[in-house]
DRENDRENTOR-825949 format. One record per residue (C-alpha): residue number from 1; residue in three letters; chain; y, x, z negated. Coordinates in Angstrom, 1 decimal, padded with zeros to 4 digits, always signed. Layout:
BEGIN
GUFI  mardren  zado  bakol      yy      xx      zz
GUFI      NUM   ALA      A       Y       X       Z
...
! end
This chain:
BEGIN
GUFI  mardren  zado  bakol      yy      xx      zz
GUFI        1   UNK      A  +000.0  +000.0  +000.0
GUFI        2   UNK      A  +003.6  +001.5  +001.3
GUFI        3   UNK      A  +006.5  +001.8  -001.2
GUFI        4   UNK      A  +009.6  -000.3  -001.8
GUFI        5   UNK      A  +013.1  +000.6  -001.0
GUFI        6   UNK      A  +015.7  -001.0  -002.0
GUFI        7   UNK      A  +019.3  +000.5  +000.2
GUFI        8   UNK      A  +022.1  +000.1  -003.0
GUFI        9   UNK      A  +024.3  +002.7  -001.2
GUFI       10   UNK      A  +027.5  +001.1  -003.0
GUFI       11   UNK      A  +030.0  +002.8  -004.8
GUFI       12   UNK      A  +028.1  +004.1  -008.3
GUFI       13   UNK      A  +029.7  +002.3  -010.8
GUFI       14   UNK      A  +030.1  -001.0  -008.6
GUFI       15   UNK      A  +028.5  -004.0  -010.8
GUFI       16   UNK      A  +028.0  -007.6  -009.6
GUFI       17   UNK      A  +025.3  -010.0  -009.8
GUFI       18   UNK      A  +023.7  -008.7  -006.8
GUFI       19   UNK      A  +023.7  -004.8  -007.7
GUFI       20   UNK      A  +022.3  -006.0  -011.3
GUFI       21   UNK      A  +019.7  -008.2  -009.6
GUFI       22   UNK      A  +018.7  -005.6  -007.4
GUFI       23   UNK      A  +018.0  -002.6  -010.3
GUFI       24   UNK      A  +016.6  -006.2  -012.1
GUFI       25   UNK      A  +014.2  -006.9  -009.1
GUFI       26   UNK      A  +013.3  -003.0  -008.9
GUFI       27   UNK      A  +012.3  -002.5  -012.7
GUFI       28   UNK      A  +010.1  -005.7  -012.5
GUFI       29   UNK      A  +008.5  -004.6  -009.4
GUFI       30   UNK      A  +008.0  -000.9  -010.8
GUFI       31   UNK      A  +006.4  -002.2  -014.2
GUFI       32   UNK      A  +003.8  -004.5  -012.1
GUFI       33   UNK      A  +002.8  -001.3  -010.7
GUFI       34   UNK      A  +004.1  -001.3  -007.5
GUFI       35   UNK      A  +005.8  +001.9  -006.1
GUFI       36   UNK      A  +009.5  +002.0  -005.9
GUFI       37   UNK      A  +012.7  +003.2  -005.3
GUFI       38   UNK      A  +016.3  +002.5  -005.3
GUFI       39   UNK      A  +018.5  +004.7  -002.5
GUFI       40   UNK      A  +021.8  +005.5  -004.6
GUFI       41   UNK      A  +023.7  +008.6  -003.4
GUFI       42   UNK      A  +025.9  +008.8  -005.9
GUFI       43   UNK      A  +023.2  +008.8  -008.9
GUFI       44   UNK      A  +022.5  +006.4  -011.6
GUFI       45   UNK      A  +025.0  +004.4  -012.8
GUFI       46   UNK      A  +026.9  +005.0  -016.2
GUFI       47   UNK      A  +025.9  +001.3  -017.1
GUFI       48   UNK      A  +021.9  +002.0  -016.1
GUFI       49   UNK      A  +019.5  +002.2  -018.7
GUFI       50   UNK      A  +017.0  +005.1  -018.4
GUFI       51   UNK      A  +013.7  +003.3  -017.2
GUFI       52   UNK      A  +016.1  +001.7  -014.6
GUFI       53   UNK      A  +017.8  +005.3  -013.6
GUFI       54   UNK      A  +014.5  +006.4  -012.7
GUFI       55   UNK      A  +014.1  +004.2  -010.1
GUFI       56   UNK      A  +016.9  +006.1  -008.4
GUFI       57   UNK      A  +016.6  +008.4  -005.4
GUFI       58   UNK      A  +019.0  +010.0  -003.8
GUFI       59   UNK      A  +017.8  +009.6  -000.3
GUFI       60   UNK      A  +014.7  +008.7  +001.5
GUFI       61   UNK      A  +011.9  +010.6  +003.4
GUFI       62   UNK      A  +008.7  +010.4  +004.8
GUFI       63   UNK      A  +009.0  +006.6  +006.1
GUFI       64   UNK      A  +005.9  +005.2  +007.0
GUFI       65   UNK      A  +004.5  +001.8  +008.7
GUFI       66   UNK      A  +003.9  +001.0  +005.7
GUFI       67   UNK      A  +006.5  +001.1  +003.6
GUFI       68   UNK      A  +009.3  -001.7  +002.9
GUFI       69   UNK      A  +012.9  -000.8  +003.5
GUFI       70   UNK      A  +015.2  -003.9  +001.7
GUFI       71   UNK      A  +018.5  -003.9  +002.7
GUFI       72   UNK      A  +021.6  -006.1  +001.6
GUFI       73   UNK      A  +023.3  -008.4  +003.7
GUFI       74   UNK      A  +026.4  -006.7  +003.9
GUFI       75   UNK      A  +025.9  -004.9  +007.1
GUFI       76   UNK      A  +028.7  -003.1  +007.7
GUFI       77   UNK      A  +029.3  +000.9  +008.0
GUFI       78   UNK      A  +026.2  +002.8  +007.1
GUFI       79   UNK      A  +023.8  -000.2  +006.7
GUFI       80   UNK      A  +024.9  -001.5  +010.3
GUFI       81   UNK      A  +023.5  +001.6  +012.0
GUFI       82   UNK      A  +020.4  +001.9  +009.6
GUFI       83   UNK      A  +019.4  -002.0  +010.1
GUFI       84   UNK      A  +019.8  -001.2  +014.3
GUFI       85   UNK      A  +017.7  +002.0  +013.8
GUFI       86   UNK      A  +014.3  +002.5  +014.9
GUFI       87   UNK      A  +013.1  +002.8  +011.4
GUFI       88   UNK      A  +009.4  +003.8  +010.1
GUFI       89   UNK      A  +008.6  +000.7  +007.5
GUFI       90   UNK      A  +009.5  -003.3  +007.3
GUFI       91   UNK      A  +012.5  -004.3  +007.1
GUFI       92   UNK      A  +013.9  -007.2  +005.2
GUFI       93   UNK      A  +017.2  -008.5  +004.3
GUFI       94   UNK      A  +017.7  -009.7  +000.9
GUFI       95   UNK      A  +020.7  -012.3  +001.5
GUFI       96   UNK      A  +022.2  -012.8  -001.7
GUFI       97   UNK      A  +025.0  -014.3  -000.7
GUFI       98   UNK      A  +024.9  -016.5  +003.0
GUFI       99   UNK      A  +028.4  -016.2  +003.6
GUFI      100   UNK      A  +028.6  -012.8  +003.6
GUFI      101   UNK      A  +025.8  -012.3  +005.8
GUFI      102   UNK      A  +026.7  -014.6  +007.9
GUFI      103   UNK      A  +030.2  -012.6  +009.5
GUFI      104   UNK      A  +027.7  -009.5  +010.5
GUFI      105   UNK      A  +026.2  -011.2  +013.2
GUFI      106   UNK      A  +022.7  -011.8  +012.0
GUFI      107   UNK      A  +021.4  -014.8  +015.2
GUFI      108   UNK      A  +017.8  -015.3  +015.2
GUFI      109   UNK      A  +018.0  -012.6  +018.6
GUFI      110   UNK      A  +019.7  -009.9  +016.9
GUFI      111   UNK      A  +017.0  -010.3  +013.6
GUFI      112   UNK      A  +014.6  -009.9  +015.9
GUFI      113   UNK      A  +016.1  -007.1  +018.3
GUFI      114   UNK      A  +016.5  -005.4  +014.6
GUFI      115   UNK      A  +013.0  -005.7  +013.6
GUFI      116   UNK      A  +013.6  -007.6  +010.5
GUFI      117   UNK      A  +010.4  -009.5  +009.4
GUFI      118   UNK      A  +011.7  -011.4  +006.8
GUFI      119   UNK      A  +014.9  -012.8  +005.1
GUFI      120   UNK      A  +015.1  -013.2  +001.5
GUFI      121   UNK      A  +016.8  -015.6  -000.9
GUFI      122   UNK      A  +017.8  -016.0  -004.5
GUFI      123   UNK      A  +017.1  -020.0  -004.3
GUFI      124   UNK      A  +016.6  -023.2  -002.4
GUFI      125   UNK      A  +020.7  -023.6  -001.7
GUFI      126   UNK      A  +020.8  -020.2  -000.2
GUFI      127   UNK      A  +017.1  -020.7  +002.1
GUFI      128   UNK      A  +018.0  -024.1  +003.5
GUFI      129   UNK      A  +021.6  -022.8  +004.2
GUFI      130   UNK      A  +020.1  -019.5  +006.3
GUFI      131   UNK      A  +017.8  -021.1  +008.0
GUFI      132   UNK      A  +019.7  -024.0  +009.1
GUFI      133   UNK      A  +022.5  -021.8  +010.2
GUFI      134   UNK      A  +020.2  -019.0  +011.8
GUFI      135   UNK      A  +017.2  -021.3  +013.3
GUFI      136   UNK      A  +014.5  -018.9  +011.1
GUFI      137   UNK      A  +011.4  -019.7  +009.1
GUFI      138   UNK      A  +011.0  -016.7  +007.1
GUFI      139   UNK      A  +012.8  -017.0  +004.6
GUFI      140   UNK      A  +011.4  -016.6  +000.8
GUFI      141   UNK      A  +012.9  -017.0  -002.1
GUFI      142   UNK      A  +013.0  -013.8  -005.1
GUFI      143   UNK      A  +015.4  -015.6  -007.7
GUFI      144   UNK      A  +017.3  -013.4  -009.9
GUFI      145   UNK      A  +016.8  -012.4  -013.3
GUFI      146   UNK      A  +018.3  -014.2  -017.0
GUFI      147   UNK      A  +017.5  -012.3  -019.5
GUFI      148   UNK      A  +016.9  -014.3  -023.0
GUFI      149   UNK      A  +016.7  -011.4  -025.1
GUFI      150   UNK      A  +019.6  -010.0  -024.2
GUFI      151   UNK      A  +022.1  -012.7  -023.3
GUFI      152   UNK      A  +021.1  -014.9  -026.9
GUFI      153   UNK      A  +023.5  -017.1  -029.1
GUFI      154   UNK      A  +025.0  -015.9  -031.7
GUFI      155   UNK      A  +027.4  -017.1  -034.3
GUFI      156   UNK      A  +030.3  -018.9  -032.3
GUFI      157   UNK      A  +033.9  -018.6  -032.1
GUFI      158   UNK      A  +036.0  -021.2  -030.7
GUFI      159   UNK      A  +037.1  -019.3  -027.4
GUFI      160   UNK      A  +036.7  -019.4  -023.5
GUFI      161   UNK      A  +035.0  -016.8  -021.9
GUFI      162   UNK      A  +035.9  -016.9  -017.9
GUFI      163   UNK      A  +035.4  -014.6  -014.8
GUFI      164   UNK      A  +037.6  -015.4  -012.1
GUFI      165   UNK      A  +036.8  -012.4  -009.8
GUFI      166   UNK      A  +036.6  -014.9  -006.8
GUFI      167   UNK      A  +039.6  -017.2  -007.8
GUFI      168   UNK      A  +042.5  -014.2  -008.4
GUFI      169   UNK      A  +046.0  -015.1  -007.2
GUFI      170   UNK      A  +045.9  -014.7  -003.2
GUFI      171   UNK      A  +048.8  -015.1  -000.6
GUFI      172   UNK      A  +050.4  -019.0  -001.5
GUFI      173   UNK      A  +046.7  -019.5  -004.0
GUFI      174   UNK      A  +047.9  -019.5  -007.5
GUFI      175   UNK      A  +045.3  -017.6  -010.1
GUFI      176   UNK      A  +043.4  -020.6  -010.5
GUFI      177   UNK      A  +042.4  -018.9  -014.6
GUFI      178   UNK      A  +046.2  -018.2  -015.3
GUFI      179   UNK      A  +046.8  -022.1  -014.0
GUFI      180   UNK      A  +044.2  -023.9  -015.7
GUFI      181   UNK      A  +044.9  -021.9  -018.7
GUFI      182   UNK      A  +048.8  -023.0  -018.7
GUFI      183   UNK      A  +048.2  -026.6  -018.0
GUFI      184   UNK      A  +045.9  -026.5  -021.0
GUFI      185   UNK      A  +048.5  -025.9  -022.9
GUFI      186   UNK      A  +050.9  -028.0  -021.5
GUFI      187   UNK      A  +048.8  -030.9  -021.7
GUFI      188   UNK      A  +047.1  -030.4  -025.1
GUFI      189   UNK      A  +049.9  -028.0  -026.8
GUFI      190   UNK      A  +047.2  -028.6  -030.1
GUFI      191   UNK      A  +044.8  -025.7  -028.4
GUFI      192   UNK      A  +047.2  -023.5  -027.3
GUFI      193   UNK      A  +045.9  -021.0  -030.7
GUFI      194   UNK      A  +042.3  -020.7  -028.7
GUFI      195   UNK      A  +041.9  -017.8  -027.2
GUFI      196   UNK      A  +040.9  -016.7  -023.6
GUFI      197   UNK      A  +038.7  -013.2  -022.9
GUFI      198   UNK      A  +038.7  -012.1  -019.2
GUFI      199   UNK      A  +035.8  -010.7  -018.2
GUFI      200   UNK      A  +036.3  -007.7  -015.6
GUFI      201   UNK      A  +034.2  -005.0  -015.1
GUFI      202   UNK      A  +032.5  -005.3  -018.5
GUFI      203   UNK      A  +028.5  -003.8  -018.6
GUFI      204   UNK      A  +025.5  -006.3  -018.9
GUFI      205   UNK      A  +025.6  -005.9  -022.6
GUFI      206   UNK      A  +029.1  -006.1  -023.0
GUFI      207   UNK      A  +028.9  -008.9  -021.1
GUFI      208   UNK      A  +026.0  -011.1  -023.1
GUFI      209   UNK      A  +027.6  -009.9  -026.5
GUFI      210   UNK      A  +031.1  -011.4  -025.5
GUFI      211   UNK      A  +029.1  -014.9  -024.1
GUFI      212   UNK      A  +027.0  -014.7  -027.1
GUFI      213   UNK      A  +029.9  -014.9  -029.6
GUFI      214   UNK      A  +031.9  -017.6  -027.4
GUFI      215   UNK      A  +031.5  -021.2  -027.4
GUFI      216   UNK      A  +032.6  -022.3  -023.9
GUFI      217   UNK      A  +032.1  -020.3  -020.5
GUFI      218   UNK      A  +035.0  -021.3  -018.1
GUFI      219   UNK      A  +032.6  -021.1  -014.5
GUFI      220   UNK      A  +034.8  -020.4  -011.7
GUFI      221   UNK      A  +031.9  -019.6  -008.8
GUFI      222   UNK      A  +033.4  -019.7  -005.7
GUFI      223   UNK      A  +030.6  -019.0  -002.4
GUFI      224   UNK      A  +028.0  -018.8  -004.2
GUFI      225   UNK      A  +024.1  -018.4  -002.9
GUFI      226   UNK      A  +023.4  -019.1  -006.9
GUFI      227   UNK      A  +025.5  -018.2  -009.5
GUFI      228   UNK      A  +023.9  -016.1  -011.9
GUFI      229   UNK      A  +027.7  -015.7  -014.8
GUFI      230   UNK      A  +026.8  -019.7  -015.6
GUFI      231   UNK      A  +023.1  -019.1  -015.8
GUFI      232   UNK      A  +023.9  -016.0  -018.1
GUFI      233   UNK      A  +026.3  -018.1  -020.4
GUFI      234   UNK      A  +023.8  -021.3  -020.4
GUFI      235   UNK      A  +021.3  -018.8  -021.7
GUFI      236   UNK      A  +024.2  -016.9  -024.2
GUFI      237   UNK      A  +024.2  -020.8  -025.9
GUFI      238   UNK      A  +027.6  -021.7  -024.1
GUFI      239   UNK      A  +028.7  -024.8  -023.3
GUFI      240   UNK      A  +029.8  -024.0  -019.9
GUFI      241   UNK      A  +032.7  -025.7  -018.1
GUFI      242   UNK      A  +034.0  -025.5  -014.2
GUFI      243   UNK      A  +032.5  -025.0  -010.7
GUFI      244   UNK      A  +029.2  -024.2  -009.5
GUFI      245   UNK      A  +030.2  -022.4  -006.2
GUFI      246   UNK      A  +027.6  -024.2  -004.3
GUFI      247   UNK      A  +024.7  -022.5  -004.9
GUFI      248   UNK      A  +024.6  -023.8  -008.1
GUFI      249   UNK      A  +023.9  -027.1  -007.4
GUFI      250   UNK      A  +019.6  -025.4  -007.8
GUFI      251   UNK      A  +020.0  -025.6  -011.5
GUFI      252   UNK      A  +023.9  -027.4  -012.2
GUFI      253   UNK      A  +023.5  -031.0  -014.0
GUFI      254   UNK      A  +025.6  -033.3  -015.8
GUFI      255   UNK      A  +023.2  -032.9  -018.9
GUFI      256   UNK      A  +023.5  -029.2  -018.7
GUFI      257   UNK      A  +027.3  -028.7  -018.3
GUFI      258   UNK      A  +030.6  -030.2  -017.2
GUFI      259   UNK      A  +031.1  -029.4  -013.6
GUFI      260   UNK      A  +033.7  -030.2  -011.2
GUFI      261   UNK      A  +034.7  -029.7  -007.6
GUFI      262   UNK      A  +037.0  -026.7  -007.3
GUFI      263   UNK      A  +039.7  -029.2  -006.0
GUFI      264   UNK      A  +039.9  -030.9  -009.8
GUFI      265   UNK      A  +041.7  -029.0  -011.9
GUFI      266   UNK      A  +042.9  -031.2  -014.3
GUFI      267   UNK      A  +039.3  -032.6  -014.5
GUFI      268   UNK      A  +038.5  -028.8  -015.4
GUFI      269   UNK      A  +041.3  -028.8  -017.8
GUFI      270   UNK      A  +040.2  -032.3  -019.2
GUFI      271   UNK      A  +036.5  -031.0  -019.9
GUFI      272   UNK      A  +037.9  -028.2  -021.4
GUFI      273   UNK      A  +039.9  -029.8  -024.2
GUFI      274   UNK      A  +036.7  -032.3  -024.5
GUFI      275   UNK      A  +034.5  -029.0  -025.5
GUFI      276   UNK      A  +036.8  -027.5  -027.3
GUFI      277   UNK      A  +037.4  -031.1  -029.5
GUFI      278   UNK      A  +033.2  -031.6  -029.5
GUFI      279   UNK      A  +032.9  -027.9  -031.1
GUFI      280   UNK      A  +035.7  -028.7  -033.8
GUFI      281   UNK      A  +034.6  -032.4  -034.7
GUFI      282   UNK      A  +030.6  -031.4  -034.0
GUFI      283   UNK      A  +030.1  -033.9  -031.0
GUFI      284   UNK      A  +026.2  -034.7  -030.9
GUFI      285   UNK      A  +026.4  -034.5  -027.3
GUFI      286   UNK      A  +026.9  -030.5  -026.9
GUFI      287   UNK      A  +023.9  -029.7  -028.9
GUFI      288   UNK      A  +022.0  -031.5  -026.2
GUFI      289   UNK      A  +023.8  -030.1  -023.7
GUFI      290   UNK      A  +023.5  -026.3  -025.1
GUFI      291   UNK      A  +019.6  -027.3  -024.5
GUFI      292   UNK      A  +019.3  -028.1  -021.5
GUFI      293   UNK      A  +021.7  -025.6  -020.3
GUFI      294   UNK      A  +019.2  -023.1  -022.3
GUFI      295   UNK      A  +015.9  -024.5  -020.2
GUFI      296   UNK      A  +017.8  -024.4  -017.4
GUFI      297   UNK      A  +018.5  -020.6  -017.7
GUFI      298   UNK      A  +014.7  -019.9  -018.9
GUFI      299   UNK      A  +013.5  -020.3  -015.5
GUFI      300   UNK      A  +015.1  -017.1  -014.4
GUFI      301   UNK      A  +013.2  -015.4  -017.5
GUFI      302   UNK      A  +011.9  -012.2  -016.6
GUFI      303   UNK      A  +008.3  -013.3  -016.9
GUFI      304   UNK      A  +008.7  -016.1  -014.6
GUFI      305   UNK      A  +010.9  -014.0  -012.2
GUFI      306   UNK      A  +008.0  -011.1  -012.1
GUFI      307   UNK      A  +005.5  -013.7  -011.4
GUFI      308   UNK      A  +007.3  -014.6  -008.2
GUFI      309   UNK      A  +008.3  -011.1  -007.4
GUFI      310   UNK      A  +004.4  -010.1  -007.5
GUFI      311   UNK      A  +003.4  -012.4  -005.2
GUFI      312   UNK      A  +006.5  -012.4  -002.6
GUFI      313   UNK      A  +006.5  -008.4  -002.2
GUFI      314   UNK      A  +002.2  -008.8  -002.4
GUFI      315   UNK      A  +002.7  -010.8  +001.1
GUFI      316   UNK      A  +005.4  -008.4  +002.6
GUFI      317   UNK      A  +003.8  -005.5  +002.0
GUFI      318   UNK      A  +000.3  -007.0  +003.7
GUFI      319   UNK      A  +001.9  -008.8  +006.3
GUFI      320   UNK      A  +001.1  -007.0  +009.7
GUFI      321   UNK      A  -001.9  -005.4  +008.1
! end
């Protein structure tokens, strides 16, 4: 049986949910004792852990038939040249997000001319979406990972916890965070003493420790194939508030959060002041909804991911033989 490569040639210290899900996929796949690398340039992160560091090769030789070459969807630069190479190995594509992939060209022809086998997805949204778009079968799904033991509730404080990467202030956009924040206050001047905590660049633990000590997650997903920050704070114990960027809609109820359309703010705003009331006044709704926000997230448990992960690569890695 060949290897696994995964292509992670982004900048070193670059984390987002599909960089983390990638080293996340890798680790699984290495501790189920398959054989695998990840191709980063630059060396291991500073945010990397040390079973996940040695996953990390600086470049790869000795390609064979065999082996599986994953790349992302972003094809530009260096993975445009690699993906239109004549390549020893598999290819396959993990799309985690469709609407990148889709602006590099990826019609059913050019898959094919490429030599990519298979397409894969972090969820049903994201499959349907590529193969409706693209015309392709071959799509299978490799969902990403929630870890419960490290994103876990801990005492709460009464404070949002939002990342708004997506939503910043653009060109005649206001800073969707910064607005929702003020009309907060201007329409329930009683919770202007809550606070607010940005997240932007923070590590995975620095990350589940801040949704682990915060009552409400302010969701602000925006293009998503899934949405893993609302996943992550469902599992943290948060009661979690805002958009599920499309994707979401795979796991996103109205028993498991409050979620709008990105077009109602003041809905947004509304919900807001309704969790931050049902915290103070202990509302017997939120405990129910901290629930099944928390069985939502379990099925992205590790366990449950590696199970999947087993038997997708399993099938790559045989297919042609």
């Amino acid at each position: 049986m060949g290897r696994i490569i995964f292509l992670n040639c982004f900048p070193r210290d670059c984390i987002t949910g599909g960089v983390k899900t990638t080293y996340r996929h890798a680790l699984l796949l290495r501790r189920a004792g398959f054989e695998v690398q990840v191709m980063q340039p630059d060396g291991p992160p500073s945010w990397l852990d040390r079973e996940m560091a040695a996953l990390i090769c600086s470049d790869v030789t000795n390609l064979t038939a065999n082996d599986l070459i994953v790349f992302p969807e972003t094809l530009n630069g260096w993975y445009s040249k690699m993906i239109r190479a004549p390549l020893q190995g598999k290819k396959v594509i993990f799309c985690q997000n469709p609407y990148y992939f889709f602006t590099y060209g990826p019609s059913k022809q050019n898959l094919k001319e490429w030599g990519v086998q298979y397409i894969l997805s972090p969820g049903a949204y994201c499959t349907r979406m590529i193969q409706s778009v693209l015309g392709v079968d071959n799509v299978l799904i490799t969902p990403p990972v929630v870890d419960g033991t490290l994103f876990t509730p801990q005492p709460k404080s009464l404070q949002i916890v939002v990342s708004y990467r997506k939503w910043v202030g653009q060109e005649n956009v206001v800073d969707y965070a910064g607005l929702m924040r003020e009309m907060l206050h201007l329409k329930y001047p009683q919770f202007t003493h809550i606070s607010w905590i940005a997240l932007q660049n923070n590590s995975e633990a620095e990350t589940a420790d801040i949704m682990g000590r915060s009552a409400i997650v302010l969701s602000l997903g925006r293009l998503e194939s899934l949405g893993i920050t609302a996943l992550e704070a469902m599992a943290a114990g948060c009661c979690v508030v805002g958009y599920h960027g499309g994707g979401g809609i795979d796991y996103a109820t109205a028993q498991n959060g409050f979620w709008h359309s990105p077009e109602d703010v003041e809905g947004v705003v509304d919900s807001l002041a309704r969790a931050i009331t049902g915290f103070s006044s202990g509302d017997p709704l939120l405990p129910k909804m901290l629930e099944a926000g928390h069985r939502a997230a379990q099925a992205y448990a590790p366990e449950r991911v590696s199970a999947t992960l087993k038997q997708v690569y399993s099938q790559l890695l045989n297919a042609g033989e």
